[in-house]
N, CA, C and O atoms as a GROMACS GRO file, in nm:
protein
  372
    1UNK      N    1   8.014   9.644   9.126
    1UNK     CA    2   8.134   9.576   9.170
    1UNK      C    3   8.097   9.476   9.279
    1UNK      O    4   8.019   9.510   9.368
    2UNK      N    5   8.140   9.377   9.277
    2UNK     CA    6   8.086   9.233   9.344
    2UNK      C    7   8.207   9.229   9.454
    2UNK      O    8   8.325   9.229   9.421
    3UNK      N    9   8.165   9.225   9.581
    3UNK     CA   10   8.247   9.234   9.748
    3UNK      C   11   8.351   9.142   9.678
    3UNK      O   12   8.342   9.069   9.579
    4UNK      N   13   8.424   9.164   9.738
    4UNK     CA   14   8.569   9.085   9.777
    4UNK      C   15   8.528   8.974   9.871
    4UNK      O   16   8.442   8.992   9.958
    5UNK      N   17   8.598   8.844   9.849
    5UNK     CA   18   8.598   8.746   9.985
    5UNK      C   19   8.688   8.734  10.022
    5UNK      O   20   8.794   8.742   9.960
    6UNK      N   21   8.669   8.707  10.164
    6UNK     CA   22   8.758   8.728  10.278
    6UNK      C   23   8.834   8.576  10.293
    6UNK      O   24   8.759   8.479  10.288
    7UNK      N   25   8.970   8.555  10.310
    7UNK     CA   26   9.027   8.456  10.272
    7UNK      C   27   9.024   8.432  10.458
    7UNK      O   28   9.087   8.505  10.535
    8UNK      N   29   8.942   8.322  10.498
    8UNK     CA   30   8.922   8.272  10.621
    8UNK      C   31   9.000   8.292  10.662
    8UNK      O   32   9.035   8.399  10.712
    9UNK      N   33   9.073   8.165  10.652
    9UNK     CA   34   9.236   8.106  10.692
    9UNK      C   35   9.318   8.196  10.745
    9UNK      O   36   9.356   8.207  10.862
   10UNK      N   37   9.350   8.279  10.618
   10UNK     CA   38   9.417   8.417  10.625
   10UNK      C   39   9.395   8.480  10.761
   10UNK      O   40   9.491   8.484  10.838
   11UNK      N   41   9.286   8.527  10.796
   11UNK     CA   42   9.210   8.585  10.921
   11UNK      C   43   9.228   8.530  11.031
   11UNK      O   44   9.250   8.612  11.120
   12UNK      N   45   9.229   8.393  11.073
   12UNK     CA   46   9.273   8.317  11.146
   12UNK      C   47   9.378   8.306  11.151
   12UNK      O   48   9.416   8.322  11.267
   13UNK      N   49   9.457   8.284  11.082
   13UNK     CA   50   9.597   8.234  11.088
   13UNK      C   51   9.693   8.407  11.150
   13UNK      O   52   9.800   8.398  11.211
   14UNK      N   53   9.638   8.521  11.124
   14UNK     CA   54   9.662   8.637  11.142
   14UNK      C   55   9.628   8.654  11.297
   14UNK      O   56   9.712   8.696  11.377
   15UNK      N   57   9.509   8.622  11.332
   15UNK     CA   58   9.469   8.651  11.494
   15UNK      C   59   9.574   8.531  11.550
   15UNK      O   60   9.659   8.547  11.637
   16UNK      N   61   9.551   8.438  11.494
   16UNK     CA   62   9.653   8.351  11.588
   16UNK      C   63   9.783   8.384  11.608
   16UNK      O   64   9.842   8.325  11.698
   17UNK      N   65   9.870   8.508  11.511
   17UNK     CA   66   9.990   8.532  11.505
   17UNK      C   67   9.999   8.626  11.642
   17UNK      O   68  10.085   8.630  11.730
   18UNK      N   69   9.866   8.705  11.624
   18UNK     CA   70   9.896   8.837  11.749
   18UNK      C   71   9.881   8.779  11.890
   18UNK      O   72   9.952   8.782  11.991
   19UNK      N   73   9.744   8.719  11.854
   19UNK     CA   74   9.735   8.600  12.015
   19UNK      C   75   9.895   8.556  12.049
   19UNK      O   76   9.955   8.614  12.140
   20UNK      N   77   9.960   8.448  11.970
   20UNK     CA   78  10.061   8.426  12.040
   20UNK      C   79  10.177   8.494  12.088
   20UNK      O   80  10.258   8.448  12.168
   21UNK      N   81  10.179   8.634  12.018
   21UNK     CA   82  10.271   8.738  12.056
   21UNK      C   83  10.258   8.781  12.210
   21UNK      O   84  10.328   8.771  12.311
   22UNK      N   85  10.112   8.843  12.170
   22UNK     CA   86  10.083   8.913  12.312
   22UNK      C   87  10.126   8.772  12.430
   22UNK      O   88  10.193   8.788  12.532
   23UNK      N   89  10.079   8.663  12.391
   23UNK     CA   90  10.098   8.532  12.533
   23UNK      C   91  10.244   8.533  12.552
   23UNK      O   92  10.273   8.515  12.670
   24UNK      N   93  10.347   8.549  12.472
   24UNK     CA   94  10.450   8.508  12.487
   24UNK      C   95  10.569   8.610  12.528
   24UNK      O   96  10.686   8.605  12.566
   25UNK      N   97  10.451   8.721  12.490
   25UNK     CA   98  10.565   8.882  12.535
   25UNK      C   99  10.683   8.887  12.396
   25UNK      O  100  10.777   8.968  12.400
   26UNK      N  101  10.671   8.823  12.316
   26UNK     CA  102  10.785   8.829  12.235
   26UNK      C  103  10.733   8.962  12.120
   26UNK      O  104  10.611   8.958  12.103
   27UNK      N  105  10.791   9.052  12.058
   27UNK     CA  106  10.772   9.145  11.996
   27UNK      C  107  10.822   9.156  11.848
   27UNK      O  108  10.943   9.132  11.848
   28UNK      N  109  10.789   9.175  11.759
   28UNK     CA  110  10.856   9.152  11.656
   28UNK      C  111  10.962   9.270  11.629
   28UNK      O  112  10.976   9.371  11.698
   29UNK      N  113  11.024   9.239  11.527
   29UNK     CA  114  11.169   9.322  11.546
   29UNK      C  115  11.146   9.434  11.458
   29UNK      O  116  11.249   9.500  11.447
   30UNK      N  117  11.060   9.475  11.399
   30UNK     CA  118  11.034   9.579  11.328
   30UNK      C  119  10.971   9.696  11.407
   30UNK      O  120  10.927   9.792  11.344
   31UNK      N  121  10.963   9.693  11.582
   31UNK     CA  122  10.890   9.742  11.612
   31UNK      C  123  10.990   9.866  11.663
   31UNK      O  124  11.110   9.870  11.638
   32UNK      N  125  10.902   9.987  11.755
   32UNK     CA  126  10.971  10.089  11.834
   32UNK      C  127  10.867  10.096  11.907
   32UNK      O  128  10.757  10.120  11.857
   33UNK      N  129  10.886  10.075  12.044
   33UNK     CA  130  10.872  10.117  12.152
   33UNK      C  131  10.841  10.282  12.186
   33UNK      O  132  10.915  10.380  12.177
   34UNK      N  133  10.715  10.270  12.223
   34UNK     CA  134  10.617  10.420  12.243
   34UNK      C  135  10.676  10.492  12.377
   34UNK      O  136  10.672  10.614  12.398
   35UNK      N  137  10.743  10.370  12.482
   35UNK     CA  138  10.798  10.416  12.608
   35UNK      C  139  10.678  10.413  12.710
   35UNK      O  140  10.684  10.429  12.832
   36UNK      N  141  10.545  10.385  12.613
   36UNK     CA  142  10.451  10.371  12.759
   36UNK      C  143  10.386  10.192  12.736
   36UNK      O  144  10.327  10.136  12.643
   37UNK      N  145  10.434  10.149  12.877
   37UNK     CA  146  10.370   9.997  12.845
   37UNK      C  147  10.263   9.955  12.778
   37UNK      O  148  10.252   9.871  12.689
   38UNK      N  149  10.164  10.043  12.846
   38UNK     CA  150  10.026   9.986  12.825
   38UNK      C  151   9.995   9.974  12.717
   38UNK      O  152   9.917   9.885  12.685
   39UNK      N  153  10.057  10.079  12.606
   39UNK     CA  154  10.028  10.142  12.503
   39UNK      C  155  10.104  10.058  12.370
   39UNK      O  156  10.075  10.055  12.251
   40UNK      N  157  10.223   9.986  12.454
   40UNK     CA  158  10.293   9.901  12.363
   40UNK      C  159  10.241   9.772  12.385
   40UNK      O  160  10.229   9.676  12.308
   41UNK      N  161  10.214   9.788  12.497
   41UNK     CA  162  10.168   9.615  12.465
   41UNK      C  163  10.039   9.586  12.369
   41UNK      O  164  10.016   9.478  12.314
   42UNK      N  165   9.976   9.677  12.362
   42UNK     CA  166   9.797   9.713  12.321
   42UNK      C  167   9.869   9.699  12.137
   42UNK      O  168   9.810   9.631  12.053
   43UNK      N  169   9.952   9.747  12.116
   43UNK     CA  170  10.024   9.763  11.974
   43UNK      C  171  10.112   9.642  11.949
   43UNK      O  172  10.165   9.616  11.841
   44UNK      N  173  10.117   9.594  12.026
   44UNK     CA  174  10.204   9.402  12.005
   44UNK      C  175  10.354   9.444  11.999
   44UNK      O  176  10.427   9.400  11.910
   45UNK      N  177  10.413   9.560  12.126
   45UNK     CA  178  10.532   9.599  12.069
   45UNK      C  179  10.592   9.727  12.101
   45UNK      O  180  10.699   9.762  12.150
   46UNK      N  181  10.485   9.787  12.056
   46UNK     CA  182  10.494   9.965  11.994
   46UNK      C  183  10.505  10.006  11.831
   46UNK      O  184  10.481   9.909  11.759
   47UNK      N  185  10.531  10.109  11.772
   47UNK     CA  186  10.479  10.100  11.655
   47UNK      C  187  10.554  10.059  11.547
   47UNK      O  188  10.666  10.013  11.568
   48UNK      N  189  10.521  10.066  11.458
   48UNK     CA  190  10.601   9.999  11.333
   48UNK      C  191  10.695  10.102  11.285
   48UNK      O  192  10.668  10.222  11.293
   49UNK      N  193  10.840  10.043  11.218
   49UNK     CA  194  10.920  10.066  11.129
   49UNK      C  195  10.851  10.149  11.051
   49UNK      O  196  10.729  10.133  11.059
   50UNK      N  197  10.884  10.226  10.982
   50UNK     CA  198  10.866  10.307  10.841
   50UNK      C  199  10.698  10.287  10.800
   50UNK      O  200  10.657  10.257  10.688
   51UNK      N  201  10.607  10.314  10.934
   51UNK     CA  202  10.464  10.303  10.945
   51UNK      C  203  10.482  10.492  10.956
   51UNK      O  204  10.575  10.551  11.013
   52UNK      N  205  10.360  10.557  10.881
   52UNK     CA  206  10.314  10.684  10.910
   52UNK      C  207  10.230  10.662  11.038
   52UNK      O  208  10.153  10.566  11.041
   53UNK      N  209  10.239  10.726  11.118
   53UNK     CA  210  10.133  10.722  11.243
   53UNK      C  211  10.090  10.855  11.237
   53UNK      O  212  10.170  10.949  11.234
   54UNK      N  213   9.929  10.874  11.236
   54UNK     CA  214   9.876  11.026  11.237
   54UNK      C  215   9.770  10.964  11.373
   54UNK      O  216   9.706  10.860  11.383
   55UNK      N  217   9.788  11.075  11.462
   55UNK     CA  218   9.635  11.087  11.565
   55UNK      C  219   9.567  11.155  11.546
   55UNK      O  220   9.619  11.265  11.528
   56UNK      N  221   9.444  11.154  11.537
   56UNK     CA  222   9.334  11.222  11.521
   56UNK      C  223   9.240  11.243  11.677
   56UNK      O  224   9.228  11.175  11.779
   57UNK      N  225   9.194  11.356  11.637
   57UNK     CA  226   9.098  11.384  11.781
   57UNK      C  227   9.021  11.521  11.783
   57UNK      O  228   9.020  11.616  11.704
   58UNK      N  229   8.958  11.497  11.904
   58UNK     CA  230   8.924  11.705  11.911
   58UNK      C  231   9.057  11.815  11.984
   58UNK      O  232   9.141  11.806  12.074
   59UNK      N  233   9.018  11.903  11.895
   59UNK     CA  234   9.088  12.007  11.931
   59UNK      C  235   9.127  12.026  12.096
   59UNK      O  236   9.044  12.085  12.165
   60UNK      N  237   9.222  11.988  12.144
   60UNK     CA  238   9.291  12.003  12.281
   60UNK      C  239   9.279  11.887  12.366
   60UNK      O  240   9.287  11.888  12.489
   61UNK      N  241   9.255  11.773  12.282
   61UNK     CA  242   9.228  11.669  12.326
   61UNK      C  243   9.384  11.601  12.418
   61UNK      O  244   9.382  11.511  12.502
   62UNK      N  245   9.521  11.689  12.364
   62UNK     CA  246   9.634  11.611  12.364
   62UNK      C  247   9.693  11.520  12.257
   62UNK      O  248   9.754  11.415  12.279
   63UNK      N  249   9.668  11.572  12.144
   63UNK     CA  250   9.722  11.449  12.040
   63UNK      C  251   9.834  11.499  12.011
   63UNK      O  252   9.897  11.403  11.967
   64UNK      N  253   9.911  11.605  12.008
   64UNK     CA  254  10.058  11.678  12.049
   64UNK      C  255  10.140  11.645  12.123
   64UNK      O  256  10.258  11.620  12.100
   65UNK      N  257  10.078  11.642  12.224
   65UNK     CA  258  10.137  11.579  12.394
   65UNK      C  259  10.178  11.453  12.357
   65UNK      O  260  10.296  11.418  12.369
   66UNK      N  261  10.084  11.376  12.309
   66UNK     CA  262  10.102  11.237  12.342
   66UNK      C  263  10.184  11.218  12.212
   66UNK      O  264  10.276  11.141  12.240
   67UNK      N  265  10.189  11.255  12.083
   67UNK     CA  266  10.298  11.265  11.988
   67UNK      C  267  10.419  11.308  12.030
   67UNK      O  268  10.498  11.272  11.943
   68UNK      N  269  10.460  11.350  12.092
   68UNK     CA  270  10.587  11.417  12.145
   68UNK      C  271  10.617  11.350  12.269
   68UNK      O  272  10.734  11.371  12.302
   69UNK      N  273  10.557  11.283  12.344
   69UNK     CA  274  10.621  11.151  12.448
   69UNK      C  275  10.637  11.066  12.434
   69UNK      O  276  10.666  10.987  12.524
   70UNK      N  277  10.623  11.029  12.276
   70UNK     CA  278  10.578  10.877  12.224
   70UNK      C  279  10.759  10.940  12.129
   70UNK      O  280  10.867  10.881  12.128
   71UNK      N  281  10.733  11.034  12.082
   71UNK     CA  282  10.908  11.063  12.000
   71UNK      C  283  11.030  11.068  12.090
   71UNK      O  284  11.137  11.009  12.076
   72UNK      N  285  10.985  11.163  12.199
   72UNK     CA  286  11.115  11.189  12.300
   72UNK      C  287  11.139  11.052  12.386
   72UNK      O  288  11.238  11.044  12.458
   73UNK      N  289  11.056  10.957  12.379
   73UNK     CA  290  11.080  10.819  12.440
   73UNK      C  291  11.146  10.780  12.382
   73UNK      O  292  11.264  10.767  12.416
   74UNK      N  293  11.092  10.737  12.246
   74UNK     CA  294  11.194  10.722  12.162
   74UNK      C  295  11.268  10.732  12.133
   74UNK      O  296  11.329  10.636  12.085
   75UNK      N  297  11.325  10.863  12.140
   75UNK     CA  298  11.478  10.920  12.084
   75UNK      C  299  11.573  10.880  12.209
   75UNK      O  300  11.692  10.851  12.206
   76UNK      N  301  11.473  10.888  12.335
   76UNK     CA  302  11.612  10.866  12.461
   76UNK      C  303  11.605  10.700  12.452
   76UNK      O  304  11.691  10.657  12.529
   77UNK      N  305  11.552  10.614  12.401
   77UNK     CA  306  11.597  10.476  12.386
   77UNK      C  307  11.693  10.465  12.255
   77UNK      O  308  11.735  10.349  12.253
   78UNK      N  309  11.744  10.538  12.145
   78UNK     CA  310  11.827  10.558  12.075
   78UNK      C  311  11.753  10.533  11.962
   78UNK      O  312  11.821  10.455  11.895
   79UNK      N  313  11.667  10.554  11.914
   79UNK     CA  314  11.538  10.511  11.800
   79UNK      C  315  11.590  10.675  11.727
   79UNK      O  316  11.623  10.775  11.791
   80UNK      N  317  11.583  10.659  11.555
   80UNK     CA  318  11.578  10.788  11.498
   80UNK      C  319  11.417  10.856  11.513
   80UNK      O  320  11.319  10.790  11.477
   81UNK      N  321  11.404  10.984  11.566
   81UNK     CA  322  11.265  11.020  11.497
   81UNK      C  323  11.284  11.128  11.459
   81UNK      O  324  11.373  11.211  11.478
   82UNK      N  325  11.126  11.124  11.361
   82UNK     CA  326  11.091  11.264  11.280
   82UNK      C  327  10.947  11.295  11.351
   82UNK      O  328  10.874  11.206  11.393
   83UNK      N  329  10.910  11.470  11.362
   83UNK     CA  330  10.802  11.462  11.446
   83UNK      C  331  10.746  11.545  11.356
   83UNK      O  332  10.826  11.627  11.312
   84UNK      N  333  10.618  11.554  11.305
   84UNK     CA  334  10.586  11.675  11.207
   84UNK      C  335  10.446  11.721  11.279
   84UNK      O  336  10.389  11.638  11.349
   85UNK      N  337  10.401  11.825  11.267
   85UNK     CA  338  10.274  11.893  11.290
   85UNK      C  339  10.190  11.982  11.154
   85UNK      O  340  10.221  12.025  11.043
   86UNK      N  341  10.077  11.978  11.236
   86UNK     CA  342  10.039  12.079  11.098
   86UNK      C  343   9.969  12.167  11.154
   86UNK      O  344   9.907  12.246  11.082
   87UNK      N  345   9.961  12.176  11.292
   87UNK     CA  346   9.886  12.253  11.334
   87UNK      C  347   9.973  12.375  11.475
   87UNK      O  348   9.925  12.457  11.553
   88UNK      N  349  10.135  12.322  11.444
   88UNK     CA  350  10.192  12.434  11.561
   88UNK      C  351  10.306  12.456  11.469
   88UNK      O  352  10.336  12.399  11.364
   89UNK      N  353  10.382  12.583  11.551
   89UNK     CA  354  10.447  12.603  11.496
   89UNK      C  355  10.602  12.585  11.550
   89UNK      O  356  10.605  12.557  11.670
   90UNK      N  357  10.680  12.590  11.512
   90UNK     CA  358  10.857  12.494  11.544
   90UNK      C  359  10.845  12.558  11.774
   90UNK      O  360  10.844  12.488  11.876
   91UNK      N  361  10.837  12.717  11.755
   91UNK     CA  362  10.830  12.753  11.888
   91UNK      C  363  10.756  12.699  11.993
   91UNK      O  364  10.792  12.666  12.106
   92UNK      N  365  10.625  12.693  11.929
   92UNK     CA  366  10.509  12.638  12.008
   92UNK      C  367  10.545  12.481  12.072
   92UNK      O  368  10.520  12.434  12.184
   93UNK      N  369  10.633  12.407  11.919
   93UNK     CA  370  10.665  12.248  11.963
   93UNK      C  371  10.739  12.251  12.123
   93UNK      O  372  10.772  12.146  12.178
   0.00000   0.00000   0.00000
């Protein structure tokens, strides 16, 4: 199977979209807000609409924690969320 080429333009014209976001502070409207700046601005926003977001890490690293401040931010800015785990259980949440 012979690589794929990478449509330049495309690539460019894409960095130039985020460059001017981040310069201008403007956010696109599909986004939700994580509730932590740093973390939204780093994301052009906070995260996407009807995007799956999974964290990965080592075991006790906090990828729970930080899933569950990133939802309850959310929910107290009036955003719907769903929070799922696979590794606790409803009590533990």
């Amino acid at each position: 199977m012979r690589p794929r080429k990478v449509d330049r333009s495309s690539l460019t014209n894409l960095i130039r979209q985020v460059d001017t976001q981040l310069e201008t502070g403007v956010t696109s409207p599909d986004t939700v807000p994580t509730g932590f700046p740093s973390v939204d601005r780093l994301l052009g926003g906070g995260l996407r609409r009807r995007d799956l977001v999974v964290l990965g890490g080592d075991v006790g690293s906090g990828k729970s924690a930080l899933a569950l401040g990133f939802a309850l931010r959310a929910a107290q800015a009036g955003y719907h969320v769903a929070f799922f785990s696979g590794e606790m259980d409803e009590d533990r949440l």
